[in-house]
C-alpha positions as CSV (number, residue, x, y, z in Angstrom):
1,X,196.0,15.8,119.7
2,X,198.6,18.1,120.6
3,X,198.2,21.8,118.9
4,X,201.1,22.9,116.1
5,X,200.9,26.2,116.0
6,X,203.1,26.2,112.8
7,X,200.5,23.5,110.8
8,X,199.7,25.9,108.1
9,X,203.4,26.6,107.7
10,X,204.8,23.1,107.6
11,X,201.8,22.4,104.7
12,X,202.5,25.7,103.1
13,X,206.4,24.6,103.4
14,X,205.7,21.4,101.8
15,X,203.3,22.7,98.7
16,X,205.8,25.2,97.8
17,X,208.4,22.4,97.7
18,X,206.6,20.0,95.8
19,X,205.9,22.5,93.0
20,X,209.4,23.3,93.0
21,X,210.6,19.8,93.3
22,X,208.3,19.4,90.0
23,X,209.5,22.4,88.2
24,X,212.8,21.1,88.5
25,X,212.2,17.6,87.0
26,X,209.7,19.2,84.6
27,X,206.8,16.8,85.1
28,X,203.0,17.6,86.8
29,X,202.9,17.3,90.0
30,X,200.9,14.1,90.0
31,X,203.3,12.5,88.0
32,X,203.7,8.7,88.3
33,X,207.1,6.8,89.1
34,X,208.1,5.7,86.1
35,X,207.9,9.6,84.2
36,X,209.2,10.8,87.5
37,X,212.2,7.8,86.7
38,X,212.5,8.9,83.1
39,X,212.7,12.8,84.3
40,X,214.8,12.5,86.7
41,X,217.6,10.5,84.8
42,X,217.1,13.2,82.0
43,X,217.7,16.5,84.5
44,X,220.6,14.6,86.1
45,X,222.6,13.9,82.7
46,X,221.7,17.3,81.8
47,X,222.8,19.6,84.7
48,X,225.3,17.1,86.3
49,X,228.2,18.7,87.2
50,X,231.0,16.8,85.5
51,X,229.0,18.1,82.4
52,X,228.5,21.6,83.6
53,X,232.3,22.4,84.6
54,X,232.4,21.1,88.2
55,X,231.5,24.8,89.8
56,X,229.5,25.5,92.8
57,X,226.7,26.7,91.4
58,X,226.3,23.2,89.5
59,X,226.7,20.9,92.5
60,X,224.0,22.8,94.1
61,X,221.6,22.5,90.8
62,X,222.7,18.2,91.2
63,X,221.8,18.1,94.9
64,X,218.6,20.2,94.1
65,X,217.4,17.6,91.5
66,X,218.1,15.0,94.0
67,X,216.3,16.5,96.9
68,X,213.2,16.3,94.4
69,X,213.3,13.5,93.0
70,X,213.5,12.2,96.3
71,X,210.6,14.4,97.4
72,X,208.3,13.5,94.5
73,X,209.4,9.7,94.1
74,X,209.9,8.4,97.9
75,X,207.8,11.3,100.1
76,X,211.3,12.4,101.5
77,X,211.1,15.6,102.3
78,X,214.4,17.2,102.5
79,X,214.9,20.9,103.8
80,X,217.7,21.6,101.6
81,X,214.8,22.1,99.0
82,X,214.0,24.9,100.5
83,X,217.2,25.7,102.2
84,X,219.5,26.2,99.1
85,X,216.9,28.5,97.4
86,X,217.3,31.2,100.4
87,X,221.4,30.5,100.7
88,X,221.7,31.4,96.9
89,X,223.8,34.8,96.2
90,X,222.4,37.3,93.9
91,X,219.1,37.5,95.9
92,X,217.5,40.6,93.7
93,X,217.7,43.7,95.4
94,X,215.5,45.5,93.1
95,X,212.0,44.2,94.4
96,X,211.4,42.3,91.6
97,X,210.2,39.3,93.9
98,X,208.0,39.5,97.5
99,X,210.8,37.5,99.5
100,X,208.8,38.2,102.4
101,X,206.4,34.6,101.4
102,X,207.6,31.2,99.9
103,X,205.9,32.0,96.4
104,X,208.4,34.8,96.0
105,X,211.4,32.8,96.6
106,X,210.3,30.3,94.2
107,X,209.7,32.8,91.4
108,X,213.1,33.8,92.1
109,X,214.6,30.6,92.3
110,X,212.9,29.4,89.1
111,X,214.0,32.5,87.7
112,X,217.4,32.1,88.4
113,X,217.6,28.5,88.2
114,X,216.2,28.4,84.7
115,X,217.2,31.7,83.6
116,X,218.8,30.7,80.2
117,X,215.9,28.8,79.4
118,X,213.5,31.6,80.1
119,X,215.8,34.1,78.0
120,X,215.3,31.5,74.9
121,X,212.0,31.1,75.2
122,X,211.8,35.0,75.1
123,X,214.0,35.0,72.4
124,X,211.6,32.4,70.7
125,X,208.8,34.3,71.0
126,X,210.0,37.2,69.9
127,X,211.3,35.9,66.7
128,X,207.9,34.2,66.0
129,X,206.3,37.8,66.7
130,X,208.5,39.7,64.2
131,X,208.1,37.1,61.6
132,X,204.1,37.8,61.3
């Protein structure tokens, strides 16, 4: 067996994407076909992008759910997983994120990829606070 110096990358690599790839559908990681079927139909109709005014930033969103539903569903790994997350604008410039490691880039994907979702679930939370 020949040695791969970049083993522990490559796995890494390939952890980080298939949390990612599951964050995007919304389902566990060990989720079976037919809720990774039922999830991925949902996240498509919802972000596709003759529904989200055609822009860039949509099409990426569509190819992103694709990539992991693909990655989840069929074991095909594709780089653009991880690719589009570091080709992004707006990377944050005030430190908020280690971009130096993969878990970094994620949170600032997730962040960014789900930010209006995050911002009403603060919201939510808040209002439930004040109302005790």
């Amino acid at each position: 067996m020949k040695h791969d110096p970049d083993f522990m990358e490559k796995i890494t690599q390939d952890l980080e994407a298939r949390k990612a790839a599951a964050r995007i559908l919304n389902v566990g990681v060990m989720a079976d076909s037919n809720e990774l079927k039922k999830a991925y139909r949902k996240t498509a109709t919802e972000h596709h992008p003759d529904h989200n005014g055609n822009t860039p930033e949509a099409n990426k969103k569509f190819i992103l759910i694709k990539c992991a539903y693909d990655l989840l569903a069929f074991d095909k790994f594709n780089d653009k997983l991880l690719q589009e997350i570091n080709t992004w604008p707006g990377v944050p410039e005030d430190n908020k994120y280690n971009l130096d490691n993969p878990w970094g880039h994620f949170l600032w994907w997730r962040e960014k990829f789900y930010a209006s979702e995050i911002k009403n679930e603060r919201s939510n939370e808040k209002k439930r606070s004040s109302c005790i």
